[in-house]
Backbone as CSV, one residue per row, in Angstrom:
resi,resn,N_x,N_y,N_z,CA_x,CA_y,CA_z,C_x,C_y,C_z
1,UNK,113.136,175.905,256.927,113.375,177.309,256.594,114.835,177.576,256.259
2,UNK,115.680,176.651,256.835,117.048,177.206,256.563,117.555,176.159,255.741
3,UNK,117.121,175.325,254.977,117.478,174.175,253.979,117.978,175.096,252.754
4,UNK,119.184,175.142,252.066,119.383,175.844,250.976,120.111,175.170,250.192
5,UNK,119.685,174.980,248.676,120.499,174.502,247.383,120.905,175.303,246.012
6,UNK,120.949,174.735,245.497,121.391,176.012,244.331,120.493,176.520,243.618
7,UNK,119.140,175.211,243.714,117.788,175.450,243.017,116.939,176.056,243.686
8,UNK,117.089,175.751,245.298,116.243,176.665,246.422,116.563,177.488,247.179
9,UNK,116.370,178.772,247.708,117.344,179.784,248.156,116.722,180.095,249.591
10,UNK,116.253,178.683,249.805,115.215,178.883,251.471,114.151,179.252,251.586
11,UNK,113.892,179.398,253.065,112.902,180.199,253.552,113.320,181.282,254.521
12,UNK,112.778,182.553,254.750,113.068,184.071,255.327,112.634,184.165,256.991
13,UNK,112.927,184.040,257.481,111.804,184.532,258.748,111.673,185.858,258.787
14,UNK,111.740,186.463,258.098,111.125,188.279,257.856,110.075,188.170,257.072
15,UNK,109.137,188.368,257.322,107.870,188.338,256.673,107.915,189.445,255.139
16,UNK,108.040,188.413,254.205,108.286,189.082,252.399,109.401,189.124,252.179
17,UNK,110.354,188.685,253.111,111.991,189.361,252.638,112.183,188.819,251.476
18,UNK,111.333,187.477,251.261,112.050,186.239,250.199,111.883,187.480,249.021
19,UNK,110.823,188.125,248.591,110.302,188.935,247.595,111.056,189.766,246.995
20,UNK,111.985,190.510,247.408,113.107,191.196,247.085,114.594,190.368,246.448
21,UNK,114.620,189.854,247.212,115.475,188.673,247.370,115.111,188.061,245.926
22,UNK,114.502,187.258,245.498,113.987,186.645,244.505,114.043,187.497,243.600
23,UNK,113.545,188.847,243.190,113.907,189.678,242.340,115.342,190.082,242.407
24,UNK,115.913,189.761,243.009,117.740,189.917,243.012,118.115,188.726,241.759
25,UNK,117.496,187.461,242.795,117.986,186.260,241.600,117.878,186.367,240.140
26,UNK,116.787,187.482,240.184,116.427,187.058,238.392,116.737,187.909,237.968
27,UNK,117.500,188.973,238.325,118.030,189.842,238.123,119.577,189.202,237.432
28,UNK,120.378,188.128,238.692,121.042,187.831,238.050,121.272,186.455,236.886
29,UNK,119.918,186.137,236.605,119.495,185.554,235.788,119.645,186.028,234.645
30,UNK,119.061,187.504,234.491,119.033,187.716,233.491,120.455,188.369,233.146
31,UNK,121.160,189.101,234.202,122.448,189.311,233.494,123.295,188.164,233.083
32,UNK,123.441,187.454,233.616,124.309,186.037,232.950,123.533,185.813,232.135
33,UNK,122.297,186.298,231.455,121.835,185.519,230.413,121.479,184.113,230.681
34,UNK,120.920,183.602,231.138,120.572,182.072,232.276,119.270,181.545,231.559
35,UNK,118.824,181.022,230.964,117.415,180.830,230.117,116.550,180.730,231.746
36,UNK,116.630,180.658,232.550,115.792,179.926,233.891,115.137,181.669,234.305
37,UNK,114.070,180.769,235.257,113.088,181.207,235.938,113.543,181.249,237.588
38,UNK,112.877,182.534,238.125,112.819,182.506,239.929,111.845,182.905,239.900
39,UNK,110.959,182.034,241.214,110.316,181.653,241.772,109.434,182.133,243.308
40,UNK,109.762,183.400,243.287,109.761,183.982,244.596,107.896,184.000,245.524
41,UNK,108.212,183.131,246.148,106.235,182.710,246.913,106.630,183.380,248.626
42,UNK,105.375,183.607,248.668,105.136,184.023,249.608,103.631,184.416,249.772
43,UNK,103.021,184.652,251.182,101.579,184.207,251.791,100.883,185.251,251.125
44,UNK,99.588,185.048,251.987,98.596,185.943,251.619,98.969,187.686,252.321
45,UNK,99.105,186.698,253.995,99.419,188.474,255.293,100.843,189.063,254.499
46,UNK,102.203,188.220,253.903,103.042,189.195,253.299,102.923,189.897,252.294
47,UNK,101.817,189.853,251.826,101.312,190.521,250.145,101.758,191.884,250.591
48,UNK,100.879,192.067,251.846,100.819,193.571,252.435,101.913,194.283,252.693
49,UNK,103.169,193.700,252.654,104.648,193.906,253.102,104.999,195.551,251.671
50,UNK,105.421,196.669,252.222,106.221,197.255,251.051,107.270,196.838,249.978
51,UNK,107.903,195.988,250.983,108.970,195.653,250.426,108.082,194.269,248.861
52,UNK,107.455,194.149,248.756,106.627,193.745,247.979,106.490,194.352,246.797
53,UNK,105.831,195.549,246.903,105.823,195.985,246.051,106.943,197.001,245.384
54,UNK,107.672,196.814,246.392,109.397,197.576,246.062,109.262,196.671,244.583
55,UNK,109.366,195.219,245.025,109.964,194.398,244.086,109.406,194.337,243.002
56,UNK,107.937,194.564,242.753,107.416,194.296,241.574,107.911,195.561,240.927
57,UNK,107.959,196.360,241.435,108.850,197.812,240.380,109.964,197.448,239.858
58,UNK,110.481,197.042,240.556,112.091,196.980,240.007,111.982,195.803,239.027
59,UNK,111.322,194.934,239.069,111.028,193.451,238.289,110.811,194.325,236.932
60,UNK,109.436,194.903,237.163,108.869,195.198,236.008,109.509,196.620,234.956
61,UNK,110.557,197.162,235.739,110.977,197.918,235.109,112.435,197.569,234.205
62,UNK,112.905,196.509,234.755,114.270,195.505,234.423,113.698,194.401,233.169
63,UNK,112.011,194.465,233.878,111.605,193.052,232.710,112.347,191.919,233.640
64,UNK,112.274,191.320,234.751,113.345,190.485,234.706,112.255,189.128,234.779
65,UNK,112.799,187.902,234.734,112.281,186.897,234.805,112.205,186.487,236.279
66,UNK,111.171,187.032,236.537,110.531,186.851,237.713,109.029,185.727,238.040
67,UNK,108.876,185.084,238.500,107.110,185.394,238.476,106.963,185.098,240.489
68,UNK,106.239,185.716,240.609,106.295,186.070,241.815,104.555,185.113,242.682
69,UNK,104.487,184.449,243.621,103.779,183.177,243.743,103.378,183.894,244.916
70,UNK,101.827,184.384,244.973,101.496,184.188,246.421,100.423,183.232,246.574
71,UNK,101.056,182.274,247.655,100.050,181.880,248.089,98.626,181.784,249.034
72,UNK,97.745,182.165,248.371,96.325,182.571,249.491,95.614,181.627,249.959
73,UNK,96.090,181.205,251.130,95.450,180.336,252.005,94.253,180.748,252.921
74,UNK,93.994,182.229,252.368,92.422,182.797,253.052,92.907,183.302,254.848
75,UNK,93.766,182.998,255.437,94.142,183.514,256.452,95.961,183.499,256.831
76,UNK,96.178,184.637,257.352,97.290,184.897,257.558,97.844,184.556,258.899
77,UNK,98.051,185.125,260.148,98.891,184.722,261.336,97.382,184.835,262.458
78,UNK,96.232,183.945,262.199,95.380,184.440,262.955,94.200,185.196,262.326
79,UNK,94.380,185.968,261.220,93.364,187.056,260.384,93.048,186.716,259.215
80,UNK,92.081,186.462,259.020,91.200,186.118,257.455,91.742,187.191,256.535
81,UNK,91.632,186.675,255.202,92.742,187.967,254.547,91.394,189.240,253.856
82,UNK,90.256,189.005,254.595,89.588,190.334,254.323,89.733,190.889,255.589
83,UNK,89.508,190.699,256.295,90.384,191.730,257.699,91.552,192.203,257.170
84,UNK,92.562,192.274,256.168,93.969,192.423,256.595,93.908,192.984,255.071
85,UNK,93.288,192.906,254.209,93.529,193.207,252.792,92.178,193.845,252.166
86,UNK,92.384,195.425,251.556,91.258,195.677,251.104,91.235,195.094,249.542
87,UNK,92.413,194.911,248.622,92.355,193.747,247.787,92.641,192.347,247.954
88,UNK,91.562,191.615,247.951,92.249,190.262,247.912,92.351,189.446,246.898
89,UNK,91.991,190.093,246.017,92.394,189.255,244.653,93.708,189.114,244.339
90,UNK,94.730,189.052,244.935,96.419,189.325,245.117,96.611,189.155,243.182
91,UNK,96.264,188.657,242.684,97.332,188.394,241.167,96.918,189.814,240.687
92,UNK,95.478,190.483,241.066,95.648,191.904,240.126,96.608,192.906,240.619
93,UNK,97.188,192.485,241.829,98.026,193.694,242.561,99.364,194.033,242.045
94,UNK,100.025,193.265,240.502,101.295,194.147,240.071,100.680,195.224,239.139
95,UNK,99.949,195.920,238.976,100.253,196.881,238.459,99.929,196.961,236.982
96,UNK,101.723,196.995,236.696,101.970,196.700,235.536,101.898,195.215,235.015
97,UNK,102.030,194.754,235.914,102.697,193.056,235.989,101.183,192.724,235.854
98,UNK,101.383,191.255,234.468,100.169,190.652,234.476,100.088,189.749,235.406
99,UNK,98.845,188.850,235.945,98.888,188.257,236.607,98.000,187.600,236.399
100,UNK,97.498,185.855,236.452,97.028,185.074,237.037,96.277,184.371,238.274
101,UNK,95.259,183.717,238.237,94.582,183.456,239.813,94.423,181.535,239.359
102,UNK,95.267,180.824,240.025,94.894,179.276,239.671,94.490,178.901,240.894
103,UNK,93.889,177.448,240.666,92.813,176.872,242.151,94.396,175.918,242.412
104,UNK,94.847,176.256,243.376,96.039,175.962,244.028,95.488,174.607,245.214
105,UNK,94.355,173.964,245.121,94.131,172.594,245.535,93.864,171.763,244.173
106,UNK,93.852,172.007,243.563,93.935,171.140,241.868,95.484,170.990,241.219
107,UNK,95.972,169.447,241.842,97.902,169.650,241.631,98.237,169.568,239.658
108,UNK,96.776,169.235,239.261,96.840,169.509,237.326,96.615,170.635,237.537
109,UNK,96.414,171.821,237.683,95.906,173.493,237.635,96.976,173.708,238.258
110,UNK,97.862,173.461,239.158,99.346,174.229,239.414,100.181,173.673,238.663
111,UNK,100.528,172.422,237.725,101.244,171.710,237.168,101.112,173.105,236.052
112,UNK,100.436,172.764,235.651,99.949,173.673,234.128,100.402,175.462,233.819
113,UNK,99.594,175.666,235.561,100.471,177.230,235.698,102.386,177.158,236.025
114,UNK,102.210,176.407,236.406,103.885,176.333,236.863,104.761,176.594,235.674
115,UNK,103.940,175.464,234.528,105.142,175.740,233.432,104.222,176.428,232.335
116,UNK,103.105,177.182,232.241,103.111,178.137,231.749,104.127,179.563,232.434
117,UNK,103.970,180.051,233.455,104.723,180.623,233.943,105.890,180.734,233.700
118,UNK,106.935,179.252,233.695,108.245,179.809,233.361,108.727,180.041,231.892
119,UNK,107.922,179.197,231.310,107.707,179.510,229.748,107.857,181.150,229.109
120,UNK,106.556,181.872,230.098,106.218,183.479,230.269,107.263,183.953,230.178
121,UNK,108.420,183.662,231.487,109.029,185.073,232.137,110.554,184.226,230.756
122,UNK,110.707,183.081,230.676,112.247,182.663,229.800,111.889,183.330,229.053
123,UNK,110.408,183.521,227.808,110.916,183.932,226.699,110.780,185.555,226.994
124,UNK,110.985,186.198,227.769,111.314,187.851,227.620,110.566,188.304,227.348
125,UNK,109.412,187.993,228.417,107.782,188.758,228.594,107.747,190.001,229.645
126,UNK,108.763,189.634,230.999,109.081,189.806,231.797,108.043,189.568,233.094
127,UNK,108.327,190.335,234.368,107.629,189.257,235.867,106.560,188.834,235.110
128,UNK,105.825,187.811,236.268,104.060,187.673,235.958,104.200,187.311,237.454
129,UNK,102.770,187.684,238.118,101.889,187.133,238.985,100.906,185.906,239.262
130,UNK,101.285,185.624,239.853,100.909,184.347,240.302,99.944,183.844,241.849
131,UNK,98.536,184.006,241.737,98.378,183.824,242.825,97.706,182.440,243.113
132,UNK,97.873,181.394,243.996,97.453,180.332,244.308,96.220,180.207,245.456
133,UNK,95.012,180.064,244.804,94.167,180.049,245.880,94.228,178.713,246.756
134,UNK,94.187,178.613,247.732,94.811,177.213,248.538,94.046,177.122,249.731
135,UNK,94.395,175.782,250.547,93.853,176.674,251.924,94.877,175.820,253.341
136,UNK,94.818,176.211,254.272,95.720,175.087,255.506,94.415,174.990,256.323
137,UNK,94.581,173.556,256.733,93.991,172.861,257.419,94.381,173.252,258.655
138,UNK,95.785,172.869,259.061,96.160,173.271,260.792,96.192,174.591,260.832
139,UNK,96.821,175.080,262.268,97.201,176.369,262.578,98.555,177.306,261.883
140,UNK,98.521,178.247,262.040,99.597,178.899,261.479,100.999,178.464,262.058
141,UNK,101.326,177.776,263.164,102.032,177.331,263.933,101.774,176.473,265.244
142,UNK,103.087,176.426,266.061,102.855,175.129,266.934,101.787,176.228,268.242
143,UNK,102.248,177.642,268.072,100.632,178.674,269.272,99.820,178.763,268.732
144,UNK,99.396,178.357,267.589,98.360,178.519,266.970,97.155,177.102,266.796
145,UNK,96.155,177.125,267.510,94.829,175.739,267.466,94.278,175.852,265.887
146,UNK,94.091,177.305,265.015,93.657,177.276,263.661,92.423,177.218,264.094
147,UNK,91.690,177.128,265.305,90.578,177.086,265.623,89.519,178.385,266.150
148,UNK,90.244,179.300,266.347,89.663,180.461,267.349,89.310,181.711,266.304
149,UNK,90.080,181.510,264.866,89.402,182.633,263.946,88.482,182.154,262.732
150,UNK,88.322,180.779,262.528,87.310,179.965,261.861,86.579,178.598,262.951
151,UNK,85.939,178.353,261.744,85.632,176.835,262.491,85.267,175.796,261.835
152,UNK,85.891,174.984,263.123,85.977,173.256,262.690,85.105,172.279,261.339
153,UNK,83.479,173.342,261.400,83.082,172.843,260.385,83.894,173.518,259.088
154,UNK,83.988,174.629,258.756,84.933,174.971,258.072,85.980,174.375,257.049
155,UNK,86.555,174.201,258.078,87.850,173.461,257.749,87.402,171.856,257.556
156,UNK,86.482,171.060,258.065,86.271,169.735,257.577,85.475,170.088,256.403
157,UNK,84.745,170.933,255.881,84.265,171.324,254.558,85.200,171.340,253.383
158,UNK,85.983,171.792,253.452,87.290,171.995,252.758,87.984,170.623,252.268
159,UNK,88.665,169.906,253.349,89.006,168.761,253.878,88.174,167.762,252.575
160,UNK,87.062,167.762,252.666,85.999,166.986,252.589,85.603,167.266,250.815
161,UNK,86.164,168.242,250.626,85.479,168.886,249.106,86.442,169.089,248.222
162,UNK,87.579,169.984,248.823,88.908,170.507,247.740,90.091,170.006,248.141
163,UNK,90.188,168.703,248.770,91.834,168.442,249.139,92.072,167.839,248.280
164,UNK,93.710,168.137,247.599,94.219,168.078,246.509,94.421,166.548,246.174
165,UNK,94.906,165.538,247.262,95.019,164.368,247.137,94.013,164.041,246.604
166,UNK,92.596,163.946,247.345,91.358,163.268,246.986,91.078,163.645,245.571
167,UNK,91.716,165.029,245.211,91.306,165.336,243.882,91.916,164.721,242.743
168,UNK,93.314,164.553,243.016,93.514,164.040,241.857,93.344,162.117,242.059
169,UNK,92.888,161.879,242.790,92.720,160.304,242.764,91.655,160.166,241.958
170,UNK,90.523,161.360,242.370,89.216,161.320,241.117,89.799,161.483,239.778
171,UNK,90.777,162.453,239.243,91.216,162.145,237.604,91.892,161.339,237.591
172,UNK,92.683,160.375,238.210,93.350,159.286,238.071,91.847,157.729,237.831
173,UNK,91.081,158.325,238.924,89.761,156.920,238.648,89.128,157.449,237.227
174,UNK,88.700,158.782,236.943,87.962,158.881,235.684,89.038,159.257,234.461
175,UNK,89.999,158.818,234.478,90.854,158.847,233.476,91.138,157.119,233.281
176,UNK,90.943,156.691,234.296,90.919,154.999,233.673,92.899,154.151,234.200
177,UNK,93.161,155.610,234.658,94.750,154.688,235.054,95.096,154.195,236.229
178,UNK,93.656,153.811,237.274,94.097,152.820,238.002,92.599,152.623,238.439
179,UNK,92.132,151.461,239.139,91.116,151.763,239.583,91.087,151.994,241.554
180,UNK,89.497,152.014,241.891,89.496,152.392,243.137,90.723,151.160,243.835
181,UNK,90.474,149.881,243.807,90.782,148.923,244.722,92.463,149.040,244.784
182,UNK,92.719,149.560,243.485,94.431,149.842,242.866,94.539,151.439,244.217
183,UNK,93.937,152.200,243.858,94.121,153.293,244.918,94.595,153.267,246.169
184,UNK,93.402,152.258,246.732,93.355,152.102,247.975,94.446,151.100,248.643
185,UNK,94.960,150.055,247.581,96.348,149.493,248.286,97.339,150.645,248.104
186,UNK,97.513,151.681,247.081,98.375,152.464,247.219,98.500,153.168,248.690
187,UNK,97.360,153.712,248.775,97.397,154.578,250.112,97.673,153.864,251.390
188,UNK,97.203,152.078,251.294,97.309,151.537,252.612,98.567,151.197,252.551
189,UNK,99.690,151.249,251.360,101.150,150.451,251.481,101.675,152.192,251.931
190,UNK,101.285,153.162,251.503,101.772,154.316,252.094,102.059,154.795,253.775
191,UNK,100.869,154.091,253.662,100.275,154.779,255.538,101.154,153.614,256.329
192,UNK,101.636,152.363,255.935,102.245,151.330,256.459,103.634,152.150,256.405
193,UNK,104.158,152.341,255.519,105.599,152.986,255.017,105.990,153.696,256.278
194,UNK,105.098,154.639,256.756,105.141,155.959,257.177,105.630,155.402,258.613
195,UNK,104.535,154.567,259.168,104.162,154.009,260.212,105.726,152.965,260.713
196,UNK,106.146,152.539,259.450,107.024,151.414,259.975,108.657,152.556,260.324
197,UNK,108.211,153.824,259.433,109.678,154.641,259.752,109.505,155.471,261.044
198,UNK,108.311,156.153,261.620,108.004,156.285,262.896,108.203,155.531,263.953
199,UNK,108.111,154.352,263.917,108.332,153.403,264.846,110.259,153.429,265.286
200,UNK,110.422,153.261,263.755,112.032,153.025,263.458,113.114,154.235,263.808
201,UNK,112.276,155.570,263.846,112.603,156.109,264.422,112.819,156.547,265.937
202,UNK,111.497,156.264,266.978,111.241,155.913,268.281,112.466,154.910,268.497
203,UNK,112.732,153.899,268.158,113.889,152.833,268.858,114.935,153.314,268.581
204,UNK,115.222,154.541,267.528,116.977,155.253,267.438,117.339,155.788,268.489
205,UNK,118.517,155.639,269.523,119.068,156.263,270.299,119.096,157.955,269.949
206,UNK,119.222,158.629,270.806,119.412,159.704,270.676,120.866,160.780,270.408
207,UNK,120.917,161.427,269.349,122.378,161.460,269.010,123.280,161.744,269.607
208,UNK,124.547,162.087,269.637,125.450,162.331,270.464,125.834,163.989,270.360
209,UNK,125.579,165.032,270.975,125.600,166.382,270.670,126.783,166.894,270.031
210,UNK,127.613,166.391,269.827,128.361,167.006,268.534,127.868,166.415,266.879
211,UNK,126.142,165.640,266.901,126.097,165.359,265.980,125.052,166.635,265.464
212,UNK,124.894,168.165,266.147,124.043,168.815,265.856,124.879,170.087,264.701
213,UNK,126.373,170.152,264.885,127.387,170.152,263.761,127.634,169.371,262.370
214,UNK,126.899,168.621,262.433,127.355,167.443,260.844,126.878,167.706,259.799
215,UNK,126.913,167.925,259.043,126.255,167.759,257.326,125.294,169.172,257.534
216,UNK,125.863,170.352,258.298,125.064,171.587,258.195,125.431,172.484,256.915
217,UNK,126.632,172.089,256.490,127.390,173.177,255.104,127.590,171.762,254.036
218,UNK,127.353,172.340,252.883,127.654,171.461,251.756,129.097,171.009,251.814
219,UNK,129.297,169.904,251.732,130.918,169.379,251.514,131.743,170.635,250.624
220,UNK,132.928,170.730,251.156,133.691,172.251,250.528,133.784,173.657,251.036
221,UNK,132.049,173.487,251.883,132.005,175.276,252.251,131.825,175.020,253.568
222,UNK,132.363,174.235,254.662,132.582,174.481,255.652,133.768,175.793,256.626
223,UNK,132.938,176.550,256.835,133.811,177.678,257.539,135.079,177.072,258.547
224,UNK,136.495,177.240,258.343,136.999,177.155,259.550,136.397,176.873,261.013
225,UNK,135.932,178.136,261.477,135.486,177.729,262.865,133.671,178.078,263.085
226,UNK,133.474,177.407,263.807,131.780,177.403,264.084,131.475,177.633,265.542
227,UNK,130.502,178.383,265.294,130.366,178.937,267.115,130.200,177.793,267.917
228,UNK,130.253,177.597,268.809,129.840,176.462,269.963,130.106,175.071,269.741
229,UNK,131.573,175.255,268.718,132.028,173.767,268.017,133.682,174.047,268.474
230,UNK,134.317,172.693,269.048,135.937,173.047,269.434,136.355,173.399,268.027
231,UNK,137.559,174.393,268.502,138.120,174.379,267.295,139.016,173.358,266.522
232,UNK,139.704,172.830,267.844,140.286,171.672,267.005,139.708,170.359,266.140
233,UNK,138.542,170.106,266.792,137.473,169.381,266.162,136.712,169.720,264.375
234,UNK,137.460,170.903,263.752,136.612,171.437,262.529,137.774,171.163,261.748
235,UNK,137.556,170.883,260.178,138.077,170.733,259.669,137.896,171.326,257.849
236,UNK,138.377,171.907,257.377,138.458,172.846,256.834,138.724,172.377,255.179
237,UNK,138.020,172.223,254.138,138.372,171.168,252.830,138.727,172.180,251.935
């Protein structure tokens, strides 16, 4: 959530804040004149947020190059999104703003919307909507089992029918560019990979607590002083 680059501007723990926010960026997108696209996603339960639809006004009245991504994973913090939404078709909800509905477990059907989308908002169409039908397997978090407002068959239905991996291994077998036996060493040199850096991780000592200070600010933008760090210990580029 707090990972930030110049291409990614994080994640919010305010439920929709990103939404506003993101219409800022393309805001100043479009005043510098910037040919690029922002990207602003967020769930199904923040659709419901005002500050939501603050943003699609101001988007759509600026025109700015926006397209705005929710993703509908069918439940929000605990609540199926017909409990919580009397529309749930989220892409008809700008308004003015056109919008889109792609099967967001098909990674060719988000490839395709992705860069139709930025295509949309560069050439001076202005926002579009974007909604990704999707779904999560686990819980909404580490209090959350994902178990107590659906069920298990459910979710192995899903699992079993629309997961995106399995899907595209089928257009990779009926497209002819690898076959099954080619697949299946892929996935078993994967699951080894994973397995040998888990391990490799278990035998790393545990760091030394001034290593929870290191490589937190990009080289250059380290602040003078940092809370709960000596001061003489910081160093300032």
């Amino acid at each position: 959530m707090h990972v930030f680059t110049k291409a990614f501007q994080g994640g919010h723990g305010i439920v929709g804040a990103q939404v506003p926010l993101g219409a800022g960026l393309a805001f100043a997108q479009k005043y510098l004149e910037k040919p690029t696209a922002t990207f602003a996603m967020y769930g199904d339960g923040a659709s419901n947020q005002g500050q939501v639809f603050e943003a699609f006004n101001m988007a759509k009245l600026w025109n700015l190059p926006c397209v705005f991504v929710c993703e509908n994973n069918k439940y929000g913090m605990g609540t199926s999104a017909e409990r919580s939404s009397s529309n749930t078709e989220y892409f008809t909800r700008g308004d003015k703003i056109p919008g889109i509905q792609v099967n967001g477990m098909d990674i060719i059907a988000v490839h395709q919307a992705i860069k139709h989308a930025k295509n949309w908002v560069v050439s001076g169409n202005g926002p579009l909507l974007m909604e990704f039908v999707t779904y999560r397997y686990a819980g909404h978090s580490m209090s959350d089992p994902g178990t107590t407002y659906r069920t298990r068959e459910e979710i192995q239905r899903m699992r079993s029918t629309q997961d995106p991996i399995r899907g595209l291994q089928r257009y990779i077998s009926e497209w002819g560019l690898a076959s099954e036996d080619e697949l299946k060493k892929i996935d078993k040199e994967a699951k080894a990979e994973v397995e040998a850096a888990v391990e490799e991780a278990k035998q790393c000592p545990i760091p030394e607590d001034k290593e929870l200070w290191t490589d937190i600010y990009a080289t250059g933008y380290e602040p003078p002083y940092m809370r709960g760090r000596e001061r003489e210990e910081v160093h300032y580029y």
